[in-house]
KEDREN-571983 format. One line per 10 residues: their letters; for each residue x, y, z of C-alpha. Coordinates in steps of 0.05 Angstrom, whole numbers. Example, Ala and Ser with C-alpha at 12.3 -4.5 7.8 and 13.67 -1.06 7.14 Angstrom:
as> 246:-90:156 | 273:-21:143;
END
This chain:
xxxxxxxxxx> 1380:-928:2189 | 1361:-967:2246 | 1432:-962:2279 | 1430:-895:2267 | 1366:-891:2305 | 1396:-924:2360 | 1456:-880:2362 | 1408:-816:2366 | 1363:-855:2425 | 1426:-868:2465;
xxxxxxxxxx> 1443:-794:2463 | 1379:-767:2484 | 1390:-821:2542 | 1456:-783:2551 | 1414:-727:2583 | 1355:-762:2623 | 1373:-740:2685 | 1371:-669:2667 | 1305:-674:2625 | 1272:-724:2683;
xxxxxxxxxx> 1278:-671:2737 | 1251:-623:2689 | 1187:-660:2695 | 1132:-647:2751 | 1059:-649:2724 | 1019:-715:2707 | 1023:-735:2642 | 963:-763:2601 | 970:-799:2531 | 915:-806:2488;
xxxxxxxxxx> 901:-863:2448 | 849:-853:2395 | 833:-932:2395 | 784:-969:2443 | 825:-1012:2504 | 860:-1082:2478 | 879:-1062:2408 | 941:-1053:2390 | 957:-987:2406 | 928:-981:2479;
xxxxxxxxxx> 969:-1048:2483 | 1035:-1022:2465 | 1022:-947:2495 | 1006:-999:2569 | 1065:-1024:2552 | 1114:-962:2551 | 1084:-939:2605 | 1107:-955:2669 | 1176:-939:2639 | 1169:-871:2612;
xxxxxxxxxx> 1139:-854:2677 | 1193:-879:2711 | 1233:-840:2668 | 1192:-769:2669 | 1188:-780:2747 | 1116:-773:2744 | 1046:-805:2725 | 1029:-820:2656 | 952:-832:2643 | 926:-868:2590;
xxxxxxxxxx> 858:-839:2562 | 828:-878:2508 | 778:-835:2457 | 767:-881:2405 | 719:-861:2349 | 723:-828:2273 | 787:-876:2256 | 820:-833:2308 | 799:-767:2296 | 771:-754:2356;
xxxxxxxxxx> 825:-771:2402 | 866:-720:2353 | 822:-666:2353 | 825:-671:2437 | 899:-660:2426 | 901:-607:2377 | 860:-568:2421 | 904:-582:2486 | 955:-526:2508 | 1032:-535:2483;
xxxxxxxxxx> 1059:-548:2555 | 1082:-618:2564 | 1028:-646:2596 | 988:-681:2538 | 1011:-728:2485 | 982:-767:2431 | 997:-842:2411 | 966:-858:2338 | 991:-908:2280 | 997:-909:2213;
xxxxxxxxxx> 929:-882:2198 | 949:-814:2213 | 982:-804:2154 | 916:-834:2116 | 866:-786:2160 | 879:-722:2108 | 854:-761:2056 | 794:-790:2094 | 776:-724:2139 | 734:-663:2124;
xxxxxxxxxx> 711:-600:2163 | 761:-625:2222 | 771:-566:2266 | 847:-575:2263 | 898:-601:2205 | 935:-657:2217 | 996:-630:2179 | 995:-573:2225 | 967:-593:2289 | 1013:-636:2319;
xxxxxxxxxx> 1094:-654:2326 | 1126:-714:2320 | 1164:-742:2377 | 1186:-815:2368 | 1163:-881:2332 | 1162:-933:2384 | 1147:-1001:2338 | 1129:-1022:2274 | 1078:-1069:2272 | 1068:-1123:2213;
xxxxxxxxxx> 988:-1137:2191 | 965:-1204:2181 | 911:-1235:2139 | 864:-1286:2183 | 806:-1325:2166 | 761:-1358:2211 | 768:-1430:2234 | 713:-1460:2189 | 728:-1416:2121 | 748:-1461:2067;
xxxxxxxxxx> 817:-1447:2054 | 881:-1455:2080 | 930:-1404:2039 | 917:-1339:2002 | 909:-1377:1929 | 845:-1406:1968 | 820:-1348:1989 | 824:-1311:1924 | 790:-1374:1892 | 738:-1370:1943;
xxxxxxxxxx> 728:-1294:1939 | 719:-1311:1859 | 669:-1365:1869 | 622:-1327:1920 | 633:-1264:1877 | 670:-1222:1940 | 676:-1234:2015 | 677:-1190:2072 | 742:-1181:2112 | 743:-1129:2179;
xxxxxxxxxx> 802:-1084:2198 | 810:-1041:2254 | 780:-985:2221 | 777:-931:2150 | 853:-912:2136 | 881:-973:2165 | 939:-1007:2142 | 888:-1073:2141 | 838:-1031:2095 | 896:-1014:2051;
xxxxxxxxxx> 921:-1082:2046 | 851:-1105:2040 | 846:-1051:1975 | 913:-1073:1946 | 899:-1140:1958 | 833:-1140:1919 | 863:-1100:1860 | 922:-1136:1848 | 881:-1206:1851 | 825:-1186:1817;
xxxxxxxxxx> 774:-1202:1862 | 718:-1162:1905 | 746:-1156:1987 | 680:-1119:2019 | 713:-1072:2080 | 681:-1079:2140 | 716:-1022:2187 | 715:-1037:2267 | 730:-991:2313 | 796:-1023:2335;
xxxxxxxxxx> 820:-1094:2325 | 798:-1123:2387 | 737:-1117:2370 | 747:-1139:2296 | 775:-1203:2328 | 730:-1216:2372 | 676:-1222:2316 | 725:-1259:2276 | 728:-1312:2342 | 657:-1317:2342;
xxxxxxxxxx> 645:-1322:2261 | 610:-1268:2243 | 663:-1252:2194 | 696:-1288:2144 | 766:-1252:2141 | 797:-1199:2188 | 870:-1162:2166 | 892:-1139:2223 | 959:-1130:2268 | 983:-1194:2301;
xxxxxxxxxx> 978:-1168:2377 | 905:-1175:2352 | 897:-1242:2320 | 958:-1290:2338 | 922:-1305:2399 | 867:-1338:2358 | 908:-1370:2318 | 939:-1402:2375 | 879:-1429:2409 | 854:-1453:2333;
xxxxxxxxxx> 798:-1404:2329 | 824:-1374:2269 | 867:-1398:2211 | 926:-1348:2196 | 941:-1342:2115 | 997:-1287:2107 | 1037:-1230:2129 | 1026:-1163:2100 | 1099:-1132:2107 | 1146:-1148:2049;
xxxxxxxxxx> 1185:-1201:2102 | 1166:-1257:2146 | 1178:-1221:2212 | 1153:-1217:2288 | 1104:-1271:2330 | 1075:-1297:2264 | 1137:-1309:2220 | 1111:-1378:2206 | 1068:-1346:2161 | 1080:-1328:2085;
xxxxxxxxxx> 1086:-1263:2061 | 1031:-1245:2018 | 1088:-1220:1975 | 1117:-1291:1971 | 1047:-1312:1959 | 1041:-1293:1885 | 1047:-1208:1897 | 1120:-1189:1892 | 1134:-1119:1920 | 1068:-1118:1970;
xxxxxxxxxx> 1086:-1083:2028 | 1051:-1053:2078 | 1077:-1045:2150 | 1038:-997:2207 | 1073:-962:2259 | 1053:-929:2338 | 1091:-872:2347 | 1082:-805:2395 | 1052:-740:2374 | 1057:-672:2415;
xxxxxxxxxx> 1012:-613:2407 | 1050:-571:2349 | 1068:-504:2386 | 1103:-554:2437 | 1172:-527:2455 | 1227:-567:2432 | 1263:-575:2505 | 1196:-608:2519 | 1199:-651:2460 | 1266:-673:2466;
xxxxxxxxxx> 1241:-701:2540 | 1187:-743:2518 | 1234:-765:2457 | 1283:-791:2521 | 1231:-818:2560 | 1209:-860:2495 | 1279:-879:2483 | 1282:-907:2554 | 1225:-943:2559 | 1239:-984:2480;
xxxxxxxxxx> 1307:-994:2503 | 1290:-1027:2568 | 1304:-1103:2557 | 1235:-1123:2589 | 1201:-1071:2552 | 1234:-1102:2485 | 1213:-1168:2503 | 1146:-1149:2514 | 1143:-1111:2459 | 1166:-1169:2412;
xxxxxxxxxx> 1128:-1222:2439 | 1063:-1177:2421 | 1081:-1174:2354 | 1117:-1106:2349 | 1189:-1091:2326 | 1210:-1048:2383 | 1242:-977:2357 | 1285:-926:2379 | 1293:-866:2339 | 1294:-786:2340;
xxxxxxxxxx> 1229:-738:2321 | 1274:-724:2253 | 1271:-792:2233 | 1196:-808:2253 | 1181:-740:2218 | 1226:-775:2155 | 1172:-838:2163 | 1109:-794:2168 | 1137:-763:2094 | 1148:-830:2065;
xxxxxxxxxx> 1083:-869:2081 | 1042:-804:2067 | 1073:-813:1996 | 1061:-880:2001 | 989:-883:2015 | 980:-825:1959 | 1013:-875:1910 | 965:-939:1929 | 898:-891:1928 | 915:-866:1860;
xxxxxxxx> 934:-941:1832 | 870:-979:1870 | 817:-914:1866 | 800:-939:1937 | 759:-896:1965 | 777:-877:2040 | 722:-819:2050 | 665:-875:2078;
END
């Protein structure tokens, strides 16, 4: 799958300099997550490359709020002519299911365009909590009767992990949902909060300067900036999994010419080498694929997250 991805990024590279003149207006990109979390860090990050690419400006507007349904409804409403895209994660597939009275529909509103990076979670305490691997913090959430733990927000892949965690251990996890994971960790830095699961653009830097303790990985294999860290699979879980995503969204009723340049323009920018790097040293598994096969991933984690909320009864409405 993931050669195949390449394959269909390297062909829509085939025709950038057609689709690049094609472009003339500013683009902005809205990120429904407040600045230094880890989509606004990976959107910065494409950036300067797509532009480069589209032969034009590309603004970043951050509208964070609702767990991202503001900065969604701003783009359902925007017209279908290239100059507006969205950049969300995995909670848009979870939004449905946590949403009502929206003025648009997520399964209608919007197009896929490209994923861009999948991005492991990671479970981190803070420096003082009295543990040092995930069999202490379940022995500690049992002895206290529950502890809190923050993620970036309702929907999230940390609440779900959080949920999954809790009902496959046996123990009470109280979600506390930020508003992005910047601001999760910077609460976790300061010990206000026991327990944060969150993505690892967020929280390795913590770890690093030993103001948090990381405990495990989320995603079923040891993988990006914290792959020193056990799975929580390996940890006593076998088959948890649970992996987020950035990807790019277009207004729904956006021609597909118009798609197929933005899907180029990502394709550029994740295939640049100093992109990659970049990318990977933030934590993210740099991706290039085709709107079919990002569409193919929406379909899958939508059944996915339909699956956990019937076997946990977590409730994602508040």
């Amino acid at each position: 799958m993931i050669r195949r991805n390449i394959l269909l990024g390297g062909a829509a590279l085939l025709a950038a300099p057609r689709l690049a003149a094609a472009q003339s207006r500013p683009v902005r990109v809205v990120v429904p997550f407040a600045p230094g979390g880890q989509s606004d860090t990976v959107m910065r990050l494409l950036q300067p490359k797509m532009a480069e690419f589209l032969g034009t400006t590309i603004v970043v507007e951050n509208r964070p709020g609702a767990g991202g349904a503001i900065g969604a409804g701003v783009v359902a409403a925007s017209p279908p002519d290239g100059t507006t895209l969205y950049f969300d994660s995995f909670g848009f597939v979870v939004q449905p299911l946590i949403q009502r009275g929206l003025p648009f529909d997520y399964a209608t509103a919007f197009a896929p365009v490209a994923q861009v990076v999948a991005a492991p979670y990671v479970l981190v305490v803070k420096r003082d909590f009295p543990a040092t691997d995930l069999a202490g913090v379940i022995a500690e959430a049992k002895r206290r009767s529950g502890i809190p733990y923050g993620s970036p927000g309702i929907g999230t892949v940390g609440h779900l992990a959080g949920a999954l965690l809790a009902h496959r251990a046996g123990i009470t996890l109280e979600h506390l949902p930020y508003r992005g994971g910047a601001d999760a960790a910077r609460d976790l830095a300061g010990g206000n909060i026991d327990a944060v699961i969150s993505t690892a653009n967020s929280l390795r830097p913590l770890v690093l300067d030993n103001r948090a303790r990381g405990i495990a990985l989320t995603s079923a294999e040891r993988r990006g900036t914290m792959a020193d860290l056990p799975t929580i699979a390996e940890s006593g879980f076998p088959g948890f999994d649970l992996t987020s995503w950035n990807g790019l969204f277009v207004p729904a009723a956006t021609p597909r010419e118009v798609i197929a340049r933005f899907e180029a323009a990502a394709a550029h920018a994740t295939n640049d080498p100093t992109t990659r790097e970049r990318l990977a040293a933030s934590g993210n598994d740099p991706i290039t694929g085709s709107a079919e096969a990002f569409a193919a991933v929406l379909r899958r984690d939508g059944e996915m997250v339909r699956r956990l909320v019937q076997e946990t009864g977590i409730r994602l409405d508040g």
